[in-house]
DOTITOR-991805 format. One record per residue (C-alpha): residue number from 1; x, y, z; residue in three letters. Coordinates in nm, 3 decimals, always signed. Layout:
<rs>
R,i,x,y,z,aa
R,NUM,X,Y,Z,ALA
...
</rs>
This chain:
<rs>
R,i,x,y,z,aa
R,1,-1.634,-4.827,-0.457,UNK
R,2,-1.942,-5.006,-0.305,UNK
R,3,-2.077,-4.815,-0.002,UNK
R,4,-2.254,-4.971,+0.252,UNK
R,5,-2.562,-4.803,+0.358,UNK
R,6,-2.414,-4.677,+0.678,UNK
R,7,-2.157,-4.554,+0.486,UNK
R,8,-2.352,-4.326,+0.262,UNK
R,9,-2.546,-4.248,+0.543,UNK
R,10,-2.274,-4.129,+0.836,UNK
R,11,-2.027,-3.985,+0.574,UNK
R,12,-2.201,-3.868,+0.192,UNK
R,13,-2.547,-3.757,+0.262,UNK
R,14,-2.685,-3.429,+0.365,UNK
R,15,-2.348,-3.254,+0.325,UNK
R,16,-2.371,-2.872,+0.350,UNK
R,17,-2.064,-2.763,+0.296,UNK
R,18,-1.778,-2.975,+0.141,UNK
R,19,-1.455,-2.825,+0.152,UNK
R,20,-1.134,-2.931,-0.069,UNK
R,21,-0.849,-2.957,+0.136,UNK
R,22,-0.734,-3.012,+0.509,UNK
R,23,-0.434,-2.747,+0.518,UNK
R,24,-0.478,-2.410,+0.713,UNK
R,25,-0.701,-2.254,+0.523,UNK
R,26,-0.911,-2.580,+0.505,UNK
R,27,-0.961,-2.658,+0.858,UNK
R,28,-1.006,-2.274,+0.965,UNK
R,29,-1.287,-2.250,+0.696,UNK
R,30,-1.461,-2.548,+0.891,UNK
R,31,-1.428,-2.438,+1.209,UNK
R,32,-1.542,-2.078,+1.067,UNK
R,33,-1.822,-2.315,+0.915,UNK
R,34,-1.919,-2.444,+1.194,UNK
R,35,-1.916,-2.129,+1.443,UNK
R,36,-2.172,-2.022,+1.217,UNK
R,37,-2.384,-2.301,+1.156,UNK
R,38,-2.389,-2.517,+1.447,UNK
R,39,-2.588,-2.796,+1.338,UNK
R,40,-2.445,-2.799,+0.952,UNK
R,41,-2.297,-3.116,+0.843,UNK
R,42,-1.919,-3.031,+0.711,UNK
R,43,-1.711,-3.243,+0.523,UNK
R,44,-1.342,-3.190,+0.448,UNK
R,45,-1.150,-3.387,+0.156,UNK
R,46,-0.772,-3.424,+0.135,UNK
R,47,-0.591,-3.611,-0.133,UNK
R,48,-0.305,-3.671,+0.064,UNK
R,49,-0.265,-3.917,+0.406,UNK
R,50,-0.158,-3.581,+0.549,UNK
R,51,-0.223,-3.207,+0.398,UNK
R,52,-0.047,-3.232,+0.060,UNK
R,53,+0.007,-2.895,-0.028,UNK
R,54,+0.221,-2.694,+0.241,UNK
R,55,+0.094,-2.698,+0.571,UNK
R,56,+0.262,-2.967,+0.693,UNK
R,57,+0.562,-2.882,+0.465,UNK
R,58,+0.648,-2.568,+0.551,UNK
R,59,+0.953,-2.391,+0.788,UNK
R,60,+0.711,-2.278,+1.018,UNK
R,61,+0.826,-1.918,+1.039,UNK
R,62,+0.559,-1.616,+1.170,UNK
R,63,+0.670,-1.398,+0.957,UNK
R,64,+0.533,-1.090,+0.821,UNK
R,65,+0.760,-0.967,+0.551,UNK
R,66,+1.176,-0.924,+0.561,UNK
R,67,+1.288,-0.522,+0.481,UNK
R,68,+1.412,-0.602,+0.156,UNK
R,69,+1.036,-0.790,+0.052,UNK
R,70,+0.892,-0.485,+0.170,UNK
R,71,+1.081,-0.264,-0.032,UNK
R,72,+1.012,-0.508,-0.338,UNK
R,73,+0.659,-0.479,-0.273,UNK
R,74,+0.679,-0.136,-0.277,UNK
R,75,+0.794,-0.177,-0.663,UNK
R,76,+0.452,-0.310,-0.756,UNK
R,77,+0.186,-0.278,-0.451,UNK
R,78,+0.091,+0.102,-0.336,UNK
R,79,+0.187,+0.168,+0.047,UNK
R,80,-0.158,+0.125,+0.171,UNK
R,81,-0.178,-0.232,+0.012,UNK
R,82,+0.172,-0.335,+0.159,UNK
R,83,+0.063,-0.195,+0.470,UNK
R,84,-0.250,-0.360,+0.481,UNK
R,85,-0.046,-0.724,+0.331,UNK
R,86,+0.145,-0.677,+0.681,UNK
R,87,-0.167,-0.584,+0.862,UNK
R,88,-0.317,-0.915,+0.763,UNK
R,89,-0.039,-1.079,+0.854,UNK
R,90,+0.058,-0.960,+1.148,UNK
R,91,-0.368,-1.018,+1.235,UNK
R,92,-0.332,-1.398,+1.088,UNK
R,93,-0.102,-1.519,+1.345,UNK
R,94,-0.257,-1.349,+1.645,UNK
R,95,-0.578,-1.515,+1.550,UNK
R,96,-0.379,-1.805,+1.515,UNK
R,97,-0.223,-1.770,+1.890,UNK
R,98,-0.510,-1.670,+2.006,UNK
R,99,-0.722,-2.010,+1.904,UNK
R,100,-0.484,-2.301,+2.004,UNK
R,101,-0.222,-2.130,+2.229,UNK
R,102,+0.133,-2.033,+2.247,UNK
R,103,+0.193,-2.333,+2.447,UNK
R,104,+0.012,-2.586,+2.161,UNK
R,105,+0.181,-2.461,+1.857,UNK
R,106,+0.530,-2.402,+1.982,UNK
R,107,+0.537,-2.066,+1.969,UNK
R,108,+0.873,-1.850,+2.020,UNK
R,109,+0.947,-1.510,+1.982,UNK
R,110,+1.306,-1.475,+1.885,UNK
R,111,+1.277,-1.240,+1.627,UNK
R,112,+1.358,-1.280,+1.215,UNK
R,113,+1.635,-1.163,+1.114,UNK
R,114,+1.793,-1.097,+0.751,UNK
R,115,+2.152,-1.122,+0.632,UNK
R,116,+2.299,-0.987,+0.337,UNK
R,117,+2.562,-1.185,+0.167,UNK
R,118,+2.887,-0.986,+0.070,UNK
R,119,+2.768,-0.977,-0.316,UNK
R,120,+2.453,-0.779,-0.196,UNK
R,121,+2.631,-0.482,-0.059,UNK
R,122,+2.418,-0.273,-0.246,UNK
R,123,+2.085,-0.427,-0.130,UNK
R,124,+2.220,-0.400,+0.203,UNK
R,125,+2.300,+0.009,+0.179,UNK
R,126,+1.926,+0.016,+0.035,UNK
R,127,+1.818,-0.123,+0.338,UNK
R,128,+1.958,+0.048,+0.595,UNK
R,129,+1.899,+0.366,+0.442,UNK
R,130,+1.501,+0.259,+0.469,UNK
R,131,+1.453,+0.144,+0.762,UNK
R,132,+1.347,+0.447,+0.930,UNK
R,133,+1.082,+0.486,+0.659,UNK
R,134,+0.958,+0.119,+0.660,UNK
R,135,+0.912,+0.165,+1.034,UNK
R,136,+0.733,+0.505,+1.014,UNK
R,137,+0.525,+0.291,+0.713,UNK
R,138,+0.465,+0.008,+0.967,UNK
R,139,+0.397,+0.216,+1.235,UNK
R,140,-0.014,+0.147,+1.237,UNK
R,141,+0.130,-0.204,+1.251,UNK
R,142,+0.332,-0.306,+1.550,UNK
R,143,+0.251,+0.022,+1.734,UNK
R,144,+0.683,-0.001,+1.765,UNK
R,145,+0.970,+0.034,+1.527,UNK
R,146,+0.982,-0.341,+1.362,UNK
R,147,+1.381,-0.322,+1.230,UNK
R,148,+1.603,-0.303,+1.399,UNK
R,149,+1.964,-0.387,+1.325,UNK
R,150,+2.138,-0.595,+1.511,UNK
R,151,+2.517,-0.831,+1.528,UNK
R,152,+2.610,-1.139,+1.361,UNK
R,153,+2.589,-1.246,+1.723,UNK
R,154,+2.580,-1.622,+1.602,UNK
R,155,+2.908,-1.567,+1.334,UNK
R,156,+2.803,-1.634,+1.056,UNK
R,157,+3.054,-1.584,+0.738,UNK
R,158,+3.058,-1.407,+0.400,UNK
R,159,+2.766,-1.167,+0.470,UNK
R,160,+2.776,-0.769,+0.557,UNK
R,161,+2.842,-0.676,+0.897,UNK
R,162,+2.517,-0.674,+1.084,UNK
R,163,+2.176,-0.788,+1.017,UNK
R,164,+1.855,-0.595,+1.012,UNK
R,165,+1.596,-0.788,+1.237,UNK
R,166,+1.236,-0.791,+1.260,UNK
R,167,+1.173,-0.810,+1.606,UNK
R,168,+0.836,-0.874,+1.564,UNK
R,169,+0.854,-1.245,+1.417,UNK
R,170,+0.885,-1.638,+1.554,UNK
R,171,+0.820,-1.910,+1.487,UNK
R,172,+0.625,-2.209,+1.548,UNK
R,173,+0.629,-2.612,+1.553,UNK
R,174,+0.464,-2.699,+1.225,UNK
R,175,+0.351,-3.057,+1.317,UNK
R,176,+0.193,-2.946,+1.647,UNK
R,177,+0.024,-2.611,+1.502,UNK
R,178,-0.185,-2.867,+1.215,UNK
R,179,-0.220,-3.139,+1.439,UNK
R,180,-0.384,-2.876,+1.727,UNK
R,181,-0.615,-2.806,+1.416,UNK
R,182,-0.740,-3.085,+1.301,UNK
R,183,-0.823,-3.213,+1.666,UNK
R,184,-1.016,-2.872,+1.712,UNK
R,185,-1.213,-2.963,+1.369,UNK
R,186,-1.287,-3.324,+1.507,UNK
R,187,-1.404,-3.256,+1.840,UNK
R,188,-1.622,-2.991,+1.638,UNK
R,189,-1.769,-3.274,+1.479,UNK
R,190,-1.606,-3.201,+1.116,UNK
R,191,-1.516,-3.503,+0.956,UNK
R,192,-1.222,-3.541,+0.751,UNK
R,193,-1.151,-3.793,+0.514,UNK
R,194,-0.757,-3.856,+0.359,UNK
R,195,-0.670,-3.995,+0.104,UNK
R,196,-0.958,-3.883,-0.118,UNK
R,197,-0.868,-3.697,-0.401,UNK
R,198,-1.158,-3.461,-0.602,UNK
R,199,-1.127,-3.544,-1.004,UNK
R,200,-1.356,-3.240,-1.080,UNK
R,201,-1.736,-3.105,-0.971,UNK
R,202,-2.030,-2.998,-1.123,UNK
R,203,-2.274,-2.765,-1.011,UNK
R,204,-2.645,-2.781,-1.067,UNK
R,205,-2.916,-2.582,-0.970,UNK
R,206,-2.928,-2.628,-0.561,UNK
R,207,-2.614,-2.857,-0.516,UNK
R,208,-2.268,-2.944,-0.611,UNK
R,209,-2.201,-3.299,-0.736,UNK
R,210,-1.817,-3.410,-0.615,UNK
R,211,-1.613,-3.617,-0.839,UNK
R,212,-1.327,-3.854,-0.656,UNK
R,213,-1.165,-4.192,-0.789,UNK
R,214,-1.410,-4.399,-0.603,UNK
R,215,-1.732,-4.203,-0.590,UNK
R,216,-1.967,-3.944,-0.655,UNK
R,217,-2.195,-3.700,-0.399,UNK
R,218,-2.368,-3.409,-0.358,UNK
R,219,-2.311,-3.108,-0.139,UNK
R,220,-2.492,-2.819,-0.118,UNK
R,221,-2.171,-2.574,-0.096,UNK
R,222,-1.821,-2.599,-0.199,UNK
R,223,-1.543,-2.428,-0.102,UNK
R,224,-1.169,-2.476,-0.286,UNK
R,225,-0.846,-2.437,-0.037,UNK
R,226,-0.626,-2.612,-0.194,UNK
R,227,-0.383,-2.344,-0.292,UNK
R,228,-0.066,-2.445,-0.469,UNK
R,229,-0.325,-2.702,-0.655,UNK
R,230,-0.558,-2.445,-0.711,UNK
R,231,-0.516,-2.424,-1.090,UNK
R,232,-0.685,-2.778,-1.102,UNK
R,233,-1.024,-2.640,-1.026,UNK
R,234,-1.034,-2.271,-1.073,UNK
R,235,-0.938,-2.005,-1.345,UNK
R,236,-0.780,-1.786,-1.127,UNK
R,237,-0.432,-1.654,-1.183,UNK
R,238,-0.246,-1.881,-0.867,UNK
R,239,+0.065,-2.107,-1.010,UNK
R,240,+0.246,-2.355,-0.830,UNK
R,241,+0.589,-2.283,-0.648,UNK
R,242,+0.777,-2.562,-0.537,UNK
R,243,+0.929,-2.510,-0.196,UNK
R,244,+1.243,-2.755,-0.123,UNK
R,245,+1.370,-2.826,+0.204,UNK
R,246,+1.616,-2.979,+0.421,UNK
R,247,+1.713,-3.047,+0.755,UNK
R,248,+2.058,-3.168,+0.974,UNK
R,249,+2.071,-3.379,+1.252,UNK
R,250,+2.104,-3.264,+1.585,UNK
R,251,+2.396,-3.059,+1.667,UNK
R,252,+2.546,-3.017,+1.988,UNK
R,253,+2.534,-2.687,+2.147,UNK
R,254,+2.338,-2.546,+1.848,UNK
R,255,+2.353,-2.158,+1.964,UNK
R,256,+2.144,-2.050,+1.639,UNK
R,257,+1.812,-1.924,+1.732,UNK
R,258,+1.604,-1.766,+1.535,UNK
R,259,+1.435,-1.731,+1.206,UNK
R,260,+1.701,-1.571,+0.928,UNK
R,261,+1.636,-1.465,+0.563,UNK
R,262,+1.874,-1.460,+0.270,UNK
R,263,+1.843,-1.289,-0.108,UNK
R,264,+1.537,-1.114,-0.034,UNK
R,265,+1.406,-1.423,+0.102,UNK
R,266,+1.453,-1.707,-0.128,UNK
R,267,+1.677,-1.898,+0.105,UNK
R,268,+1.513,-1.927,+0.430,UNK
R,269,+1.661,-2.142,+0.799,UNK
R,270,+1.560,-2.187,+1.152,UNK
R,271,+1.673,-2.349,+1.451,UNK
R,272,+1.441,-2.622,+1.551,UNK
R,273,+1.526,-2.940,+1.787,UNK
R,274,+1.935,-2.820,+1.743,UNK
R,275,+1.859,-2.865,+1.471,UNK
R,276,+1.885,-2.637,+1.115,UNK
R,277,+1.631,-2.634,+0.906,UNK
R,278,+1.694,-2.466,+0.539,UNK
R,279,+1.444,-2.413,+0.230,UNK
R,280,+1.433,-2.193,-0.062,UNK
R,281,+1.646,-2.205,-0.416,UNK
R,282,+1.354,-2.200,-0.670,UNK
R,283,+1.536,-1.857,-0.776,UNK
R,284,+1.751,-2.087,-0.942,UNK
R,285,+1.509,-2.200,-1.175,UNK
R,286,+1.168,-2.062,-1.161,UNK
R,287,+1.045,-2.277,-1.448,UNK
R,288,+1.086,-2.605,-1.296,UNK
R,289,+0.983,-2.539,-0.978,UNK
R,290,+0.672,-2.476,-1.123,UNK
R,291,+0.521,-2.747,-1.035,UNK
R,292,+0.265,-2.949,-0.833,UNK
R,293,+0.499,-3.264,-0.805,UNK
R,294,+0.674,-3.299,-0.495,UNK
R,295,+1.038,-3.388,-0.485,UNK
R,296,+1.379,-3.239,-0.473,UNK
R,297,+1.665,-3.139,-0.734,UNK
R,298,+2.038,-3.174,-0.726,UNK
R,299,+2.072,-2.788,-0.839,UNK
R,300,+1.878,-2.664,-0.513,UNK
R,301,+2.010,-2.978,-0.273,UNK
R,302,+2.371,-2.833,-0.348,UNK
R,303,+2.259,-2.495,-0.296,UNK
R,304,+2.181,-2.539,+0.021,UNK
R,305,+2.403,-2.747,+0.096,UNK
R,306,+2.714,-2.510,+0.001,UNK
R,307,+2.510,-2.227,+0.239,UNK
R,308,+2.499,-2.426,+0.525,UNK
R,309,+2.886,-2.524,+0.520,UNK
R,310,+3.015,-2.185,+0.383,UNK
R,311,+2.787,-1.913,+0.560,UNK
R,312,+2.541,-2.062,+0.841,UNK
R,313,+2.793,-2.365,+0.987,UNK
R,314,+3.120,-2.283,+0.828,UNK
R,315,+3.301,-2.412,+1.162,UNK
R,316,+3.084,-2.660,+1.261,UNK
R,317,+3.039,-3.034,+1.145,UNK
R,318,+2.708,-3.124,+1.071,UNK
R,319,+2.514,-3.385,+0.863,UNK
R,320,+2.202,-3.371,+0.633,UNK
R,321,+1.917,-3.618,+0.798,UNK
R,322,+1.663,-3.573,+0.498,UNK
R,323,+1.477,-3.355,+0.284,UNK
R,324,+1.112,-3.263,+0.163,UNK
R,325,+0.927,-3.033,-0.050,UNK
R,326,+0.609,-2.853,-0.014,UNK
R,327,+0.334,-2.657,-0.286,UNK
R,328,+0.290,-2.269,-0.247,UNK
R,329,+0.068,-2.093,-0.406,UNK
R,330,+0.199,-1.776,-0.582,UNK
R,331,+0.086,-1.526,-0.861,UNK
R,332,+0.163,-1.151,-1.025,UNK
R,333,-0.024,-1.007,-0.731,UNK
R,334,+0.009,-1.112,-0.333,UNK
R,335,-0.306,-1.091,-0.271,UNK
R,336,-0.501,-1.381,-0.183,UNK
R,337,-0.768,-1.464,-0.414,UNK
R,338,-1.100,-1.488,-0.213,UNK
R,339,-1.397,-1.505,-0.417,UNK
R,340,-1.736,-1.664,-0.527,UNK
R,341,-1.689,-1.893,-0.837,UNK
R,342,-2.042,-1.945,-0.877,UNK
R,343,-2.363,-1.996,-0.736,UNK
R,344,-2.252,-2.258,-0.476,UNK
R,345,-1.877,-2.256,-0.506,UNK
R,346,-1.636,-2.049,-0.363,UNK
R,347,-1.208,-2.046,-0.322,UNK
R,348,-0.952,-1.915,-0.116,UNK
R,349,-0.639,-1.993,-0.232,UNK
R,350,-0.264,-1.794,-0.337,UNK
R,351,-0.143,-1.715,-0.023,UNK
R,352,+0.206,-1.618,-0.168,UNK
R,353,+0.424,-1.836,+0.051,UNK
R,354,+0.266,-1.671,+0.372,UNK
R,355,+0.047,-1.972,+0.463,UNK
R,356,+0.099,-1.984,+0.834,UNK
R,357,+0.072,-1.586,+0.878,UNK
R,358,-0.244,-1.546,+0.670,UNK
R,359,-0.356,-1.880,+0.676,UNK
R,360,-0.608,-1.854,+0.952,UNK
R,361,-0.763,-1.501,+0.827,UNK
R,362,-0.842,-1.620,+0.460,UNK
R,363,-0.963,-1.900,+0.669,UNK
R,364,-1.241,-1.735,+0.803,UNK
R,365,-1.319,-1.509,+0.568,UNK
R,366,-1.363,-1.743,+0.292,UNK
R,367,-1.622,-1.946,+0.536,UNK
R,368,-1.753,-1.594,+0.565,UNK
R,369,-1.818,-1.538,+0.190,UNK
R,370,-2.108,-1.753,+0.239,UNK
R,371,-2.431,-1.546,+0.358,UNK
</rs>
């Protein structure tokens, strides 16, 4: 790629701080960046025409964690780290509120609620047997008891009785919430760039030379958010998870509302636009949906499918629109990896599937991991 010199000059020199990707993390970094250093140059790179990984991807649920993923937390995380998981995310979307508005993202408050299929009477009893203790647990929290249970109010068929709600959660209109963002970067005077995809770096002594398809610069820091693609530039133990979604036209008189959780959160839907929306399946098979390509399966399509006709719309017509697929970030631990690769390079990526609730948080802090 030939640059013209007002090219290299307006867009590739001078850079302070370069950072890889233009999801949540990405753009809260900047602004972080920028809060900080006023007059810094800051540069964000995306490989995508829009954020790639799963920003703009995702269900959009505020969510900090369904009874039955607490209680499976408790399996490998003390209490004080799954307090402190919730903590972070129940902080991460307040800071989120709090910087674009209720109003700008969509925002609703109508709870999250998880069923429990027939099969998983036993998860169910488990449940509802600890609910008392995961509010006692949560208490520091929400300040309140956060579940609750509550009646299939909205009928659905072939789970137990009642669910057990967080009352805590909502959600939020994906498109406006990274749209909101990225206008907040600009009018910061961050400049983005799309479709500009980082082959690899290396760092010398003061600097950071970037890699892409078309060209090479220098930066003096770099920070990695590119989560689910993480593996591409660090060593760090974050894997792709495939997240595949899909969503029905509108439906008249569409009395779902809500955010719901099935199988200890694998299968995940929302009302949105009377509309559902309805993600999850890689339970089906981990392996493959290990992946950083995007796309959808058969096995996971019919899934879902078969859930919305048999348990969420079993006597109501309805018709698929279209479907999509978005990149978590996942490993052995859920805790975010926040850390300084090296002199001049730093990452904050594996956010476990919780991008929207912690998003904003690692954010900031990993802006704040520079002195």
């Amino acid at each position: 790629m030939q640059l013209s010199y007002w090219e290299r000059k307006s867009w590739f020199s001078n850079i302070d701080f370069t950072i890889i990707g233009s999801g949540i993390v990405g753009l809260n970094c900047a602004l972080e960046l920028r809060r900080k250093h006023p007059k810094s140059r800051i540069l964000i790179l995306e490989k995508g025409k829009l954020p790639q990984g799963a920003s703009t991807k995702n269900a959009g649920f505020a969510c900090f964690g369904s009874i039955s993923e607490i209680l499976s937390d408790l399996k490998t995380h003390s209490e004080q780290e799954v307090v402190q998981l919730v903590q972070d995310r129940f902080n991460g979307i307040q800071t989120l509120r709090t910087l674009l508005g209720d109003g700008t993202i969509g925002f609703e408050n109508n709870g999250g609620h998880e069923l429990f299929l027939e099969k998983d009477k036993a998860l169910y009893g488990q449940c509802l047997e600890k609910i008392k203790t995961i509010n006692e647990l949560l208490h520091s929290v929400f300040k309140n008891d956060a579940f609750k249970i509550m009646p299939n109010d909205f009928g659905f068929k072939g789970i137990n009785e009642n669910y057990i709600s967080q009352v805590f959660e909502g959600q939020i209109d994906t498109g406006k919430m990274m749209i909101s963002l990225m206008q907040l970067a600009q009018r910061k005077g961050i400049m983005i760039l799309n479709a500009t995809e980082v082959n690899a770096y290396d760092e010398l002594l003061e600097k950071v030379v970037i890699r892409t398809d078309e060209l090479d610069f220098a930066t003096k820091k770099l920070l990695i958010a590119t989560n689910g693609f993480a593996s591409q530039f660090v060593s760090e133990n974050v894997k792709p998870a495939r997240a595949q979604v899909l969503i029905t036209k509108p439906i008249k008189n569409l009395h779902i509302k809500g955010t719901f959780h099935l199988e200890e959160g694998y299968y995940y839907f929302r009302n949105i636009d009377n509309r559902i929306l309805l993600g999850g399946g890689r339970n089906l098979d981990f392996k493959t949906e290990e992946t950083t390509k995007l796309g959808t399966t058969d096995l996971v399509e019919n899934k879902l499918r078969e859930l919305l006709k048999s348990v969420i719309l079993p006597n109501t017509d309805f018709e698929i629109d279209y479907s999509w697929s978005g990149i978590m970030g996942v490993g052995q631990q859920k805790k975010p990896i926040l850390k300084q690769i090296s002199g001049n390079v730093f990452c904050g990526v594996r956010l476990g599937g919780m991008g929207i609730a912690i998003g904003s948080t690692i954010g900031k802090k990993l802006a704040n991991l520079i002195d």
